[in-house]
C-alpha positions in Angstrom: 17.9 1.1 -64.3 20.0 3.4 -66.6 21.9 1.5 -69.6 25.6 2.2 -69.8 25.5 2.3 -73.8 22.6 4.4 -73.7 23.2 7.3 -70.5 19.9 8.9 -71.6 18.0 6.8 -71.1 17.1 6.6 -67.2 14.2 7.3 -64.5 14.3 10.9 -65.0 14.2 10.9 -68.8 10.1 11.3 -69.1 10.5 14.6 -66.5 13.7 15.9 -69.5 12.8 14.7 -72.3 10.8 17.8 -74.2 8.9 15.5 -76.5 7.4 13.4 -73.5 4.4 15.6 -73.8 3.0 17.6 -70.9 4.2 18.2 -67.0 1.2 15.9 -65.7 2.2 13.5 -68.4 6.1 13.7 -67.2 4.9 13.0 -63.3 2.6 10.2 -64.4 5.6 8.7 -66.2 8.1 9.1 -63.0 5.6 7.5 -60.7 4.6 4.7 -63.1 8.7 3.4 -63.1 8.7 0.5 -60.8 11.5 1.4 -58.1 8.8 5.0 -57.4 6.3 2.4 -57.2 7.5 0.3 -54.8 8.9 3.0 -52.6 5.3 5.1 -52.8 3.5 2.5 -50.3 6.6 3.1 -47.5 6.4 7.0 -48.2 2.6 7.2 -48.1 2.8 4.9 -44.8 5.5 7.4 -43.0 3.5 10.4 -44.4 0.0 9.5 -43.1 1.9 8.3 -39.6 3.6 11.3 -39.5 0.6 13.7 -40.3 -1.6 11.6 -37.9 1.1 12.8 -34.9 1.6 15.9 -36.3 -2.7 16.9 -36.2 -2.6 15.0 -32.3 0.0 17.1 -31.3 -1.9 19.9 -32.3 -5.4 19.2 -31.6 -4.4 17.0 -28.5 -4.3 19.4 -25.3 -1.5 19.4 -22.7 -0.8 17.1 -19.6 -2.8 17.9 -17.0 -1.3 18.2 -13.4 -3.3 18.1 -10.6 -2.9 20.8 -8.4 -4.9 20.7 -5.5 -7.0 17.5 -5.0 -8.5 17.8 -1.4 -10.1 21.2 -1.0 -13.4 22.4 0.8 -16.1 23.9 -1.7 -15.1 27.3 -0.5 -11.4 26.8 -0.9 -11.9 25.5 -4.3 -14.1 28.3 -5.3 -11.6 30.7 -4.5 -8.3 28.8 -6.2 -10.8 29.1 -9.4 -11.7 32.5 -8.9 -7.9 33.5 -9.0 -7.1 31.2 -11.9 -9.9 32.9 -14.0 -7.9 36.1 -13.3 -5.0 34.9 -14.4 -6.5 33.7 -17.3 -4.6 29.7 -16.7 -6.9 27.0 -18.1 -8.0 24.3 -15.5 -10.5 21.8 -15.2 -12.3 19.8 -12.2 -13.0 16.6 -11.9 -16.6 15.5 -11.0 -15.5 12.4 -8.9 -13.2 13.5 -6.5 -13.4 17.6 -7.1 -9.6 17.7 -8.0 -8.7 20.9 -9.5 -6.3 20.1 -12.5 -3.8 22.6 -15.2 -1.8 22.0 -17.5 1.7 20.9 -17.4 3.1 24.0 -18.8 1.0 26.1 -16.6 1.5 24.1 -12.8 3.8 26.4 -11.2 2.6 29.4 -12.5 -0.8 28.2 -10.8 0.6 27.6 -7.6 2.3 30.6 -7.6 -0.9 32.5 -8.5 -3.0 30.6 -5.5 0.1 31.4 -3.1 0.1 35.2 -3.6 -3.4 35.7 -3.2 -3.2 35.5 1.2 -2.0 31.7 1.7 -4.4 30.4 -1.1 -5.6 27.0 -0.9 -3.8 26.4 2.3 -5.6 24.1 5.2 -7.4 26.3 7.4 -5.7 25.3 10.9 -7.7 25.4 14.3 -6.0 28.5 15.3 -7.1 30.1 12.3 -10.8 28.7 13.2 -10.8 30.0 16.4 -9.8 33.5 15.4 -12.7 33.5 13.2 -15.4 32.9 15.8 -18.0 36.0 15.9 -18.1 38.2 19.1 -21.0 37.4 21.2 -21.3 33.9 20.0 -23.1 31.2 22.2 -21.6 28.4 24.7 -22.8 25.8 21.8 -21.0 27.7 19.1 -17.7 28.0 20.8 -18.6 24.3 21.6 -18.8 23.0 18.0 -16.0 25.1 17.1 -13.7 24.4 19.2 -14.8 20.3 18.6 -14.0 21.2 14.8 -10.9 23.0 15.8 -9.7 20.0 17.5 -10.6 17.7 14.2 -8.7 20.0 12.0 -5.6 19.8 14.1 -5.5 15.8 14.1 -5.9 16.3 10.3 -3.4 18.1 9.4 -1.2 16.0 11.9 -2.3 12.6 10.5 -1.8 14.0 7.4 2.1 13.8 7.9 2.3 10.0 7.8 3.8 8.6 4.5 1.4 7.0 2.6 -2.0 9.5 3.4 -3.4 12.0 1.1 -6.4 13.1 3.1 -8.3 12.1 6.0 -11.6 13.2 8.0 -11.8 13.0 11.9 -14.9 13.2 13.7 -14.9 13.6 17.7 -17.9 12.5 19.1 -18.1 14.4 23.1 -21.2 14.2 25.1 -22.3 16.6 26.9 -20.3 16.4 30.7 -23.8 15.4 33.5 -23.0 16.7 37.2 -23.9 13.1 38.1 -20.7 11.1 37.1 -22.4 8.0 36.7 -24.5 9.6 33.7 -21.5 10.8 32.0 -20.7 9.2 28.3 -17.3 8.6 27.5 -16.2 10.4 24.0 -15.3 8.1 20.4 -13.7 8.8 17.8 -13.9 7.8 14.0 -11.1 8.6 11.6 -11.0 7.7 7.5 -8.0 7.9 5.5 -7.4 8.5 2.0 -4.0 6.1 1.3 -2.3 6.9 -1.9 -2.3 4.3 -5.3 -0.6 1.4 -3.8 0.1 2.2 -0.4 -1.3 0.6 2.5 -0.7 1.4 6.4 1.0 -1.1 8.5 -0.4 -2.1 11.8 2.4 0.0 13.4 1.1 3.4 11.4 -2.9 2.4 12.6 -1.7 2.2 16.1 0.0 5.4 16.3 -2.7 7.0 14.5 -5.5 5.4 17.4 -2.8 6.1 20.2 -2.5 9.8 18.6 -6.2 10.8 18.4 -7.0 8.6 21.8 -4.2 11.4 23.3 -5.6 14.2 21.9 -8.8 14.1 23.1 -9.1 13.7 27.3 -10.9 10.7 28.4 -10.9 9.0 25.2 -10.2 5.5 25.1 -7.7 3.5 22.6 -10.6 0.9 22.0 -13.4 3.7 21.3 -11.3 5.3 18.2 -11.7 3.8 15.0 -9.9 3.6 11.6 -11.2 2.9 8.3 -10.0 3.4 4.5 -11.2 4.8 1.7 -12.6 1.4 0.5 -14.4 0.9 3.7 -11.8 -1.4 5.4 -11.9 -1.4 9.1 -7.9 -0.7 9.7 -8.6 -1.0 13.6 -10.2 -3.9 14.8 -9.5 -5.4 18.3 -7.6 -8.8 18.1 -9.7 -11.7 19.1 -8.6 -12.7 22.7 -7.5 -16.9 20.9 -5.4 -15.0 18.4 -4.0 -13.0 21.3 -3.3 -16.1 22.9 -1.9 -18.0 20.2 0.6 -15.0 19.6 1.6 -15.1 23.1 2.1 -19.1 23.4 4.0 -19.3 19.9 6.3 -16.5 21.2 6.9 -17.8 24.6 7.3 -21.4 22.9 9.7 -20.1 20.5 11.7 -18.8 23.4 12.1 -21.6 25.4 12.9 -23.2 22.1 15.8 -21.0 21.4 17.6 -21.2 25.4 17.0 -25.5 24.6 19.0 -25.3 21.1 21.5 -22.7 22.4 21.8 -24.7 25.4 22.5 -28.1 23.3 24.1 -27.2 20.6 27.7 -26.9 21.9 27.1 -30.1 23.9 25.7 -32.2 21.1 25.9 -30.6 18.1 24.0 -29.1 14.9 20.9 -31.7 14.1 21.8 -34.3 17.0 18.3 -33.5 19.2 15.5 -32.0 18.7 12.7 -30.2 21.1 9.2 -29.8 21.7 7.8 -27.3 24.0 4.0 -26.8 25.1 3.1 -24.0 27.3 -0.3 -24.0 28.9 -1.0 -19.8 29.6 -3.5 -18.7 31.8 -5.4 -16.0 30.0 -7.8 -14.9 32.7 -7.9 -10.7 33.4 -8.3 -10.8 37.0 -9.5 -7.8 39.6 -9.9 -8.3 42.5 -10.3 -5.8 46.1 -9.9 -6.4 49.4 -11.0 -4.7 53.1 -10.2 -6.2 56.3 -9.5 -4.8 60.3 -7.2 -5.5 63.3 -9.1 -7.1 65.3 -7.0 -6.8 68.8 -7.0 -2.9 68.0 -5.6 0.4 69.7 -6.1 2.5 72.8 -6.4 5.7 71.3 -7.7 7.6 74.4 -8.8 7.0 78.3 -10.7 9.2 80.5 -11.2 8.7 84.7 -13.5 10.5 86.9 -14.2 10.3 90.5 -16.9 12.2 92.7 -17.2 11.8 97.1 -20.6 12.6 99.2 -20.2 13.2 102.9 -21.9 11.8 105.5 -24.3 13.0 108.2 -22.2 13.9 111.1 -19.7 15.3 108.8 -19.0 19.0 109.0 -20.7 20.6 106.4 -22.3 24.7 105.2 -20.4 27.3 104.6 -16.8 27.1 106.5 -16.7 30.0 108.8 -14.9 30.6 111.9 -17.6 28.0 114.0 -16.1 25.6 111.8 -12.6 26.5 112.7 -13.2 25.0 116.3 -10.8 21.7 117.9 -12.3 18.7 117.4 -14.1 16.9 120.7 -11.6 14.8 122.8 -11.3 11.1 121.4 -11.7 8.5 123.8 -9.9 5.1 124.0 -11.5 2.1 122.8 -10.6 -1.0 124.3 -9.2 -3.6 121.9 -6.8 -3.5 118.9 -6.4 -0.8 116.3 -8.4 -1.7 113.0 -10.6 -4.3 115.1 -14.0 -4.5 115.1 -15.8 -2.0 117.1 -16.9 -3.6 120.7 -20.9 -3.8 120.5 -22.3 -0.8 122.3 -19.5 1.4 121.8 -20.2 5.0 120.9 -18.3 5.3 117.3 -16.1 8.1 117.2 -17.0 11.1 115.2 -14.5 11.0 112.5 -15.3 7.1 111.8 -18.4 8.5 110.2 -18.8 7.1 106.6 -19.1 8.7 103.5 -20.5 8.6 99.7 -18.6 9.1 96.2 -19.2 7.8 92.7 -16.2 7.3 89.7 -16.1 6.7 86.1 -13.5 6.1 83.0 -14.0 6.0 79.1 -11.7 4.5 76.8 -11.5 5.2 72.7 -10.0 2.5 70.6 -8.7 2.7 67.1 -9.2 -0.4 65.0 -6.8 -1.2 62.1 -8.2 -1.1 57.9 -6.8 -2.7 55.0 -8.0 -2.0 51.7 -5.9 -3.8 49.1 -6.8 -4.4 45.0 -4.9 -6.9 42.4 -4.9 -7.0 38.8 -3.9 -10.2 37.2 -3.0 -9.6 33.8 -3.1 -12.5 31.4 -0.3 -14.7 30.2 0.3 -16.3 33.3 2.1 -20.1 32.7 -0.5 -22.6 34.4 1.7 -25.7 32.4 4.6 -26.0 30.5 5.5 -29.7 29.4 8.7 -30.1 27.5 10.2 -33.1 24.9 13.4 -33.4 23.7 14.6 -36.3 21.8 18.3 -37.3 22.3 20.3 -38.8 19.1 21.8 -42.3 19.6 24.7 -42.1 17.6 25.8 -39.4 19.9 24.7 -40.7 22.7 25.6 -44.2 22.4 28.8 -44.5 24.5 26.5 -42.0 27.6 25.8 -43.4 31.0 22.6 -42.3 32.4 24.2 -40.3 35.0 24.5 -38.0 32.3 20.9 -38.2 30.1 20.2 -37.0 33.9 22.6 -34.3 33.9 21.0 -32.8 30.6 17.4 -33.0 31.9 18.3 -31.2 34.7 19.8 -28.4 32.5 17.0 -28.3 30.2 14.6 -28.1 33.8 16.9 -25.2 34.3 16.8 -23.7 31.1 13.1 -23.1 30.9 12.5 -22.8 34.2 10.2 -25.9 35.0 8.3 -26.0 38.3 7.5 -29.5 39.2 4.8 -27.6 42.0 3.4 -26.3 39.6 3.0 -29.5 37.4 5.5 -29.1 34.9 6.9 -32.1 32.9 10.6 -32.6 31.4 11.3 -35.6 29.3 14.7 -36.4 28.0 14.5 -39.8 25.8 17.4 -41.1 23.7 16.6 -42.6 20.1 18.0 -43.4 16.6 17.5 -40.8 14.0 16.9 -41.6 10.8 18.4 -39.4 8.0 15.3 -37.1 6.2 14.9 -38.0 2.7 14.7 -34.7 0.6 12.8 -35.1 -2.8 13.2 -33.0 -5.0 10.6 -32.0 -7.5 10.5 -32.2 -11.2 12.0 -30.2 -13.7 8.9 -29.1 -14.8 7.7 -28.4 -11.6 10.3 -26.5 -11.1 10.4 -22.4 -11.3 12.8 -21.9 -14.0 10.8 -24.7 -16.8 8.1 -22.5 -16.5 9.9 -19.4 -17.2 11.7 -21.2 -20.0 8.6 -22.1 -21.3 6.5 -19.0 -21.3 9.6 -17.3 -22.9 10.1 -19.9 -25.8 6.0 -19.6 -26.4 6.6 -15.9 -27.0 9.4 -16.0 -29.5 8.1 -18.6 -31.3 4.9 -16.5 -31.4 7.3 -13.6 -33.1 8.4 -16.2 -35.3 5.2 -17.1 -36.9 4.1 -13.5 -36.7 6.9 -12.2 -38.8 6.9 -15.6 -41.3 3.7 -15.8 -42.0 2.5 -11.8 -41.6 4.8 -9.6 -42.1 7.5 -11.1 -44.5 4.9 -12.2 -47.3 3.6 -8.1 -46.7 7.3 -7.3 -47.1 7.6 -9.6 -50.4 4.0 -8.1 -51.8 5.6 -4.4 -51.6 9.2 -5.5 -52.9 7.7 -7.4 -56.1 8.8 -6.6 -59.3 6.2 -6.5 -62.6 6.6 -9.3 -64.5 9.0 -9.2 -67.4 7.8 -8.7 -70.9 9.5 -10.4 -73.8 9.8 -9.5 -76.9 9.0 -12.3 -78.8 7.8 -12.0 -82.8 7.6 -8.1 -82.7 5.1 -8.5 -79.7 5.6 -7.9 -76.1 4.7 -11.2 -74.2 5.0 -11.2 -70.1 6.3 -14.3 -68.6 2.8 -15.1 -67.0 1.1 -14.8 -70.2 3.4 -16.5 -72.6 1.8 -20.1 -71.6 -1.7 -18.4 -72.4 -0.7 -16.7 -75.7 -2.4 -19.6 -78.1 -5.4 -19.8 -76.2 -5.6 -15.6 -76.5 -4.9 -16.2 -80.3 -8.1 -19.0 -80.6 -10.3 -16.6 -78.5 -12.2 -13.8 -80.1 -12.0 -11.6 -77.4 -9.2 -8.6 -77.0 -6.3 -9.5 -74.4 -4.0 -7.5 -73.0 -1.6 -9.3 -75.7 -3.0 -8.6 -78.7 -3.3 -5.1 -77.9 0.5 -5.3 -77.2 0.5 -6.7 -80.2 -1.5 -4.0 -82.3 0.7 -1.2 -81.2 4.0 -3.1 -82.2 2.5 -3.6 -85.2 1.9 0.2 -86.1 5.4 0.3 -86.1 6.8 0.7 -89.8 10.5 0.1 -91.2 12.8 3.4 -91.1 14.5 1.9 -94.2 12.9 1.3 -97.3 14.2 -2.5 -98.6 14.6 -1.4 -102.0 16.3 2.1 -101.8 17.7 1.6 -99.1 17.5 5.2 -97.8 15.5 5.9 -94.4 12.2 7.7 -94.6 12.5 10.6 -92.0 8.4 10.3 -91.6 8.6 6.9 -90.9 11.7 7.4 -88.2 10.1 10.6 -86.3 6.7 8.5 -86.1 9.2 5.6 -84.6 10.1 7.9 -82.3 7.0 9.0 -80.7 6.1 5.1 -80.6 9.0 4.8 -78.8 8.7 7.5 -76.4 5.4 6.1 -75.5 7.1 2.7 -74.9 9.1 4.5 -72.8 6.5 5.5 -70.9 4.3 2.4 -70.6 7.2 0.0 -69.8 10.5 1.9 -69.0 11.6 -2.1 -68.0 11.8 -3.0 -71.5 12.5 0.2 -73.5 15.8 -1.4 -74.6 14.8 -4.6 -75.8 11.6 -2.8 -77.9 14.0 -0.2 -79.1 16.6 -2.9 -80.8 13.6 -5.0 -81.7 12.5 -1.3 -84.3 15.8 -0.9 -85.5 15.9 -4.6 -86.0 19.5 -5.2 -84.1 19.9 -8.6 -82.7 19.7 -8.6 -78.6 22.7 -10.0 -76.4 22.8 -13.3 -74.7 20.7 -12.9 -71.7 18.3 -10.5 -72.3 15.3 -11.8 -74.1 
């Protein structure tokens, strides 16, 4: 804003200038120049922005870290017992009784809860036993053993990625001598998944198959899983979804051997199958006893017993029983023959008494036999496939034949069983693919939502922040010098209006002061009046001042030299 002819007479002349009057009169001349003024707005902006961060910086406090967020009551107390020693800053949150520091002070924390005996560190069930009081009771050791037990499954869950805490509660009846009173035990476990994370069915079935082999007797079905939102993780499959799972696999099967089966014989898209398995999903048990009927001598036992008769010999053999026998006498007729009526019997034909008896033990055969039928038996499978008849145009039915066969063979068709095969051949018609519209499609949208946005910049910077920009960057109006008076380009139009009305405008005050002004050189002498020129100079200083834009022109216009093209 300097003029070349002139050098002093720039932005800093008001602050140099020893007759511009006082220091707060210099400053309020260097603000008022126009380029200060419109560069005061930007540097007041970045000044309050930059005091505004400056006083949060300060006044803001540190990033907290958490540093333990799943602790007992006791556990806690004691981590905030050694941090008040240490004199580190913490705070706890009321919700979820997470002990928190600040950034700068995290590891110094830790290290602080770590040196005073293992700190904040899970209690495990060893530790728990070791802690049980001498001379406790049977129902002590009982519940602390059961808790124990819980803390170990805790700490062992708590190794699966994705879990920050988890509770387990082992419900164990008390063991009855009369087994058909005993309870069998449950189990109930809640985990604490991280922001985001979520288990997959495998992770909640090693979890119930983990707890269910933890605890003896414990069933898979009587342990249960939930989240910390109250979702029940573990829920038994319905016995149709079961089902369904099991026919759609099976089907899929035998849908793969058909295609793999077909494919080098027919090619790629020349048939196509249809499988249907019927599956017998029945859990049967059944048991069975049965004998041998013919059975087994195990053991036989004889006894026989002989009575004499009268004329036999009999008492106590002595020597009178030692004595020959009487002479026999002949009988007439043959040996073995009926004695001859009136014959005298001989003594030794005398008969005799006796009595026998046997007992036999035998061992009959048992069977005891028991069958489990586990579901997913086939009870039906029907099978389609659909021959093309382009292919198979030129085919003689000796060989449509020779393919159902091999599809019977491939999926293993029973026709005892009531299986069916069908093998048909038939024109197929070509699949007409549509495809959707352009703005249907994925990318319009995208195109869309991204041409909505910058055209939403757009406007935003058109119609906000350039006509902001434009306010800041405007210059003041030019004044010209018209007459001896100062006229700005705004108010020229106005300037016979202002000089009809009575009232004092912003002209005519312009006006008065140029009219103070007198000539430096008298008309008639000729000589210049140094009273008159230093009282020109002080007007012109204050000119200066007020509008440093058109010192110049107001400086030629008092020593009445003619301006250049351009300038009025």
């Amino acid at each position: 804003m300097a003029d070349p002819a002139n050098p002093d007479l720039s932005i800093f002349a008001p602050l140099t200038d020893p007759a511009g009057g006082g220091v707060m009169a210099r400053i309020g001349a260097f603000l008022g120049q126009p380029p200060v003024r419109r560069t005061l707005p930007w540097f007041a902006g970045v000044s309050a922005a930059g005091l505004t961060a400056l006083l949060y910086m300060t006044m803001a406090p540190a990033p907290q870290r958490i540093l333990y967020s799943d602790l007992s009551d006791s556990e806690r107390a004691q981590v905030v017992a050694a941090l008040d020693k240490a004199s580190i800053g913490y705070s706890i949150d009321n919700a979820t009784g997470a002990v928190s520091v600040g950034e700068n002070d995290l590891y110094k924390a830790r290290m602080v809860a770590a040196s005073d005996g293992a700190l904040a560190t899970p209690e495990t069930g060893a530790q728990m036993l070791d802690k049980l009081p001498m001379g406790a009771s049977r129902t002590l050791e009982g519940e602390r053993l059961l808790a124990a037990r819980e803390r170990e499954l805790e700490l062992t869950i708590m190794q699966i990625d994705g879990v920050e805490a988890v509770r387990v509660h082992l419900a164990e009846p008390e063991k009855s001598v009369f087994v058909r009173d005993n309870a069998a035990p449950t189990a109930s476990v809640m985990v604490k998944l991280a922001r985001g994370r979520q288990l997959a069915d495998s992770q909640v079935s090693a979890i119930v198959n983990l707890v269910a082999g933890s605890v003896p007797s414990l069933a898979v079905d009587a342990v249960k899983v939930i989240d910390q939102h109250g979702r029940l993780l573990s829920s038994a499959k319905d016995g149709d979804t079961d089902r369904l799972d099991l026919q759609s696999r099976m089907e899929e099967k035998l849908r793969t051997q058909i295609a793999q089966l077909l494919t080098p014989m027919l090619g790629e898209g020349n048939f196509s199958s249809e499988i249907q398995v019927d599956l017998d999903m029945d859990q049967l048990t059944s048991a069975r006893e049965s004998y041998d009927k013919q059975g087994v001598v195990r053991s036989e036992t004889q006894s026989a017993s002989q009575t004499p008769g009268a004329g036999a010999a009999s008492g106590v053999p002595g020597v009178l029983s030692n004595t020959p026998p009487p002479p026999t006498t002949a009988q007439p007729g043959a040996p073995g023959a009926a004695p001859t009526p009136g014959a005298t019997p001989s003594p030794s034909a005398t008969p005799t008494g006796g009595e026998s008896s046997s007992a036999r033990t035998y061992e009959l055969g048992r069977e005891v036999a028991v069958t489990n039928a586990t579901p997913g038996k086939i009870k039906r499978l029907s099978v389609a496939v659909a021959l093309s008849g382009a292919i198979m145009a030129k085919a003689k039915p000796a060989e449509i034949d020779q393919i159902k066969q091999l599809v019977t063979a491939a999926v293993g068709a029973d026709a005892a069983r009531g299986d069916q095969v069908a093998v048909v051949v038939r024109n197929f018609s070509p699949v007409a693919v549509t495809p959707p519209a352009f703005w249907e499609t994925p990318w319009f949208a995208m195109i869309v939502r991204n041409v909505v946005a910058l055209l939403a910049v757009l406007l935003t910077l058109l119609l906000g922040v350039r006509p902001l920009i434009k306010a800041l960057k405007r210059d003041p109006a030019p004044v010209i010098v018209k007459d001896n008076e100062e006229v700005a380009a705004g108010e020229a139009a106005d300037a016979g209006e202002d000089d009809e009305s009575g009232e004092e405008t912003p002209v005519r005050r312009r006006r008065k002061k140029l009219q103070q002004i007198e000539p430096i050189v008298d008309p008639e002498t000729g000589e210049i009046d140094p009273d008159a020129l230093s009282r020109q100079v002080g007007v012109a200083q204050r000119i200066v001042v007020e509008q440093p834009d058109n010192a110049l022109n107001a400086l030629r216009q008092l020593l009445n030299e003619p301006a250049p093209e351009g300038m009025e």
